[in-house]
Structures are given as C-alpha cells and as structure tokens.
N, C-alpha and C positions, 0 to 999 in steps of 0.2 A: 770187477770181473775183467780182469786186465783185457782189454779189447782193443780192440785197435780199430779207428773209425772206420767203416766199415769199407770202408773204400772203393765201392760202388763209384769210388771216385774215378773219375774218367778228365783227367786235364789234358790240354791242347795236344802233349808227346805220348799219341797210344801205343801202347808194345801192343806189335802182331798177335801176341799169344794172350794178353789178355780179351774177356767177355765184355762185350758193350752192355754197359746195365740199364733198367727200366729206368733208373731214378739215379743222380749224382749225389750218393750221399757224403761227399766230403774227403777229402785225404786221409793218411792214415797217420793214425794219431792214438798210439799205444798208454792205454791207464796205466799210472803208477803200479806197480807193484804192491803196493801197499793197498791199495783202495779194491783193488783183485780179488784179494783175500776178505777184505771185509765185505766184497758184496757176496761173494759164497759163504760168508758166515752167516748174515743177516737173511742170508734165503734160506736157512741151514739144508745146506747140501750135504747129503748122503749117499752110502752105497748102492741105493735102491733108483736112485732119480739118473734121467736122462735129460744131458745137458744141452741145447743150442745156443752156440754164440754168433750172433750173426755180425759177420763185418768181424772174421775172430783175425786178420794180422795176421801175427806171431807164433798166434795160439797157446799166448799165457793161460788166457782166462781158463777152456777147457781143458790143458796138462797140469794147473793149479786143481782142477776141480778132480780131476782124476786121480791125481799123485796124493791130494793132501785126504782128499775127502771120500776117496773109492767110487767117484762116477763115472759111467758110460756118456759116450756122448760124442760130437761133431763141430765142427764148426766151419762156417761157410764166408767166402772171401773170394775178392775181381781178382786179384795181383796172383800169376800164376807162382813168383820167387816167393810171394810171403807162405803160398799155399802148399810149396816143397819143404821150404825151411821148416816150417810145422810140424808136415809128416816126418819130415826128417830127426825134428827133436822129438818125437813123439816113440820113434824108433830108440834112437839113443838115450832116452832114460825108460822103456821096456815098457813103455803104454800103447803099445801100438792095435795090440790085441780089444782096449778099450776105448781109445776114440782115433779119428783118422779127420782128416780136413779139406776139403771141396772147394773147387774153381767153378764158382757157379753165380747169378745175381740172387742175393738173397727176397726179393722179392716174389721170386718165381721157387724157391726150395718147398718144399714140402715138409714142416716144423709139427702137424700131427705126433711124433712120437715123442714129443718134448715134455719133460715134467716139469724143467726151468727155460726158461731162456734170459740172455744176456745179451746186454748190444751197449754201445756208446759210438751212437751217433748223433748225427745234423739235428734238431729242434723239425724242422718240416718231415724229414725222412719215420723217426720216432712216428710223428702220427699219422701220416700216411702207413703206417702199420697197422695201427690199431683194428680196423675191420678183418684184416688179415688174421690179426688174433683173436679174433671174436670168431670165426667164423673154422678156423683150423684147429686153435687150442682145446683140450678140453679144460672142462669149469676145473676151477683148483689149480690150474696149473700157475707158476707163480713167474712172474716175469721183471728184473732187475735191468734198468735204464740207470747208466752211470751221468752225472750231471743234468740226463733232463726230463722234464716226466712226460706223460701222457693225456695230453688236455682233457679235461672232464672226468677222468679217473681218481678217484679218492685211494690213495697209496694206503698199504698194508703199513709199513713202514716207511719214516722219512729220516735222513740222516746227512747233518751237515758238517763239514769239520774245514781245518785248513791245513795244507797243505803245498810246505814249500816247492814240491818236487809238480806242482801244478800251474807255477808261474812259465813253467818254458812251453806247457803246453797253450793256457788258454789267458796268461799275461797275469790270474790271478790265485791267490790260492784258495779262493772257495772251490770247493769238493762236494758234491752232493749226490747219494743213492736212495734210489727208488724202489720200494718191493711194491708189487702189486699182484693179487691172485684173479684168475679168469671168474666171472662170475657164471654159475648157471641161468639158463632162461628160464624165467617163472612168470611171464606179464601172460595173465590174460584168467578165465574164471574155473577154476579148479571144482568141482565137486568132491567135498569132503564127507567120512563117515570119520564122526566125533565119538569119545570114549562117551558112553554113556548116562555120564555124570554132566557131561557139555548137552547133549542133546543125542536121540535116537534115531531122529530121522536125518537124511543127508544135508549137510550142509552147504554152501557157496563161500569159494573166497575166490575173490577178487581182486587178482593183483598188477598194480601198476609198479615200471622198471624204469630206469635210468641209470645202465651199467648197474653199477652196484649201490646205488639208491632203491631199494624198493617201497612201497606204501601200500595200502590197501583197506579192504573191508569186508566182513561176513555177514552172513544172511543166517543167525540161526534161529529157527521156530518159528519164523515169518521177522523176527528180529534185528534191524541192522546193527552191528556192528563195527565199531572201528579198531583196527590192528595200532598195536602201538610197539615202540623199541621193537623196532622188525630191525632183524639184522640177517646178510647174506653174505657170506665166507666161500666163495669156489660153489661148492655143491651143496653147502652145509645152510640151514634157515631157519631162524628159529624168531619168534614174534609172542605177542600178549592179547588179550584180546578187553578194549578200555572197560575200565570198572569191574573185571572180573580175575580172581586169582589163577596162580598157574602158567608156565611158559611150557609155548607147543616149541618143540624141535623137530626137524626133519631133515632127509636125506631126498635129496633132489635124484630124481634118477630116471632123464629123458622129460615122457607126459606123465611122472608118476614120483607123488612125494612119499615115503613109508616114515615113519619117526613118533615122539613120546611124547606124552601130555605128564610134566616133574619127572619123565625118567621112571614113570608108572605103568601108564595106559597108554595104550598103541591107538593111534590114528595113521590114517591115509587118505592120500587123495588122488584125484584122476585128472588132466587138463583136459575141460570139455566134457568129460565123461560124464 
C-alpha cells in the first residue's frame, strides 16, 4: 500500500504550513511500488470498499487502489507539498472525483467510513493506533500494516518476501504485510433461543474475548457446556458446542447475534437479554 511514513514526522526544520502532530510517527518513507500492489491484492480491494491510508505521502497507495481496483477513498498526511502533489496526481490521471488527500494528524482524523485502511509506519505509532481502531472501525473492516504488525492481533493474513528495492529504505530486503480484520465485541453472557433439537428453553453463552481470541461456555438444560473451534472473523462467529454435533454460525449485529445451526435451523441471541 504504497505509503509513505506517515509523516506525522515533525524534525527540528518545521515548515510554517505544516500541522504539529500528536505523535512523531517518523519520516517519510514511500513503499515500493511493488509491495503497494500486493497489499491491495491481499486485502482484495474492490469497487465497493472505502479506502484510508494514513501517513498516504504521495498517495500511491489510494490512486493505486482507485485506478487499479475501482476504490473510493482518502488519504491523510503532515507535509502540506506531499498533500498537493497528491491531489494534484489524483487530478491528473481523472481520480479526483474518487479520492482527494488531507493536511491533517492522523490521529485526530476520523477513519469511521473506512472498509480498509493502510498505513506504514513507526513499530510504536502502529500500536498506539490500535484502540483507535477498536473503537472507530466497524467489525470487518480490514486493516493492512506494511512491515509491522499490531501487538497482540492475530493477522488475517501474513506475508514475507524480499525485496531488493527495500534495501534503500530500511538497509534490508525483508518485506512484510499485514492483513487483519476488526473484530466484533461479543464478551460477556448472551441469552440464547436454541433450534429446538439443542433445547427449548433459553439458553446462556458465555463469552470471553481477547481481540479476536474468543472462548466460552453454555448453560443448556441446567447443563454446562464448553464452546470449542469458536472462531470470530470481523462480525462473522461461528463455534461447536464439546461432545455434541453441529456448527452454530452467526452474524453479530450490535447486542444481537441472528445466524444457523448446519445452515438449517435459525438461532438467536440477545447480550444480557
């Protein structure tokens, strides 16, 4: 996602016209071309998604993602010349109708409409994000870290390669991208009504989170229960319940899960309710 370090960078010679940022996230420091492309593949970006690249530079990343792949989108940058030059290629090859580029600190932007985002930046900056994103993104949305990941986040995708054209940047040619998707919040005890072959009266699950680790347990019949291969994808959760056949799937959606017992029998559930 060809990016450019986000350049929140702030060293000792300020230009007047640029924004003092919350956080020094580093110079700017433009991905390959190459590695651009593969992180819009590996997210696979489409016509339908909305792109932020935070710390976009040049703004490869979002006129790659727009030109090649049919996205909308923005990208946000200190440096008031990288943030003309931008718009200004964004004009020049007739994107400008779909994405435009911001003088602003991206820590203070407002990344709500985002279906992806993209960044390569600093190892500290990266996770000082993280609650940012938990708390702005919605679940699913999918979020690509060129070189470095997100502590304690289990990546969607990992992807290492080398790359000569990464010696001038960071001295070597290891290359590495990062997909990860937002997860929904599911911790805490749901009341369930199970298809009537599980049980008739409502049931409890009980679920504990760790990003996108979940675990848990069910109460049915006066019965405990343990959850097993629980798996959470963005909004998407789908688990087993031990010694018994059958995989529950759901749709997470707020305090409310809807979804199928084999893609048969409908179940639901309430948080708290």
């Amino acid at each position: 996602m060809i990016r450019a370090f986000l350049l929140l960078g702030f060293a000792l010679n300020v230009n007047a016209a640029d924004v003092e940022p919350v956080k020094n996230a580093g110079p700017y420091v433009p991905s390959p071309q190459s590695v651009v492309a593969d992180m819009l593949r590996y997210a696979d970006v489409n016509a339908k998604d909305f792109l932020i690249d935070l710390g976009s530079g040049d703004g490869r990343i979002v006129l790659t993602a727009a030109k090649v792949f049919g996205a909308r989108g923005f990208g946000v940058e200190i440096k008031e010349a990288l943030v003309k030059r931008a718009n200004e290629a964004a004009k020049t090859q007739g994107l400008a109708d779909r994405v435009k580029f911001l003088k602003q600190d991206l820590f203070k932007t407002d990344i709500s409409q985002a279906s992806i985002i993209t960044m390569y930046l600093l190892p500290d900056t990266v996770n000082l994000l993280k609650d940012k994103f938990l708390t702005e993104l919605k679940p699913g949305t999918r979020i690509v870290s060129h070189d470095y990941p997100l502590t304690g986040w289990i990546p969607e995708k990992y992807v290492q390669m080398d790359l000569e054209e990464k010696v001038a940047i960071s001295g070597v040619t290891t290359t590495l991208i990062y997909l990860y998707v937002v997860p929904a919040k599911v911790a805490g005890n749901w009341t369930a009504q199970m298809p009537p072959a599980v049980s008739r009266a409502p049931a409890t699950l009980s679920l504990r989170q760790q990003l996108t680790r979940v675990s848990g347990s069910a109460k049915i019949d006066g019965q405990d229960v343990t959850l097993e291969d629980v798996v959470l994808r963005g909004d998407k959760l789908s688990f087993r319940f031990t010694g018994r056949k059958g995989e529950f799937t759901g749709q997470v959606k707020g305090r409310n899960i809807e979804g199928m017992l084999d893609g048969k029998a409908p179940w639901r559930a309430t948080l708290g309710g």
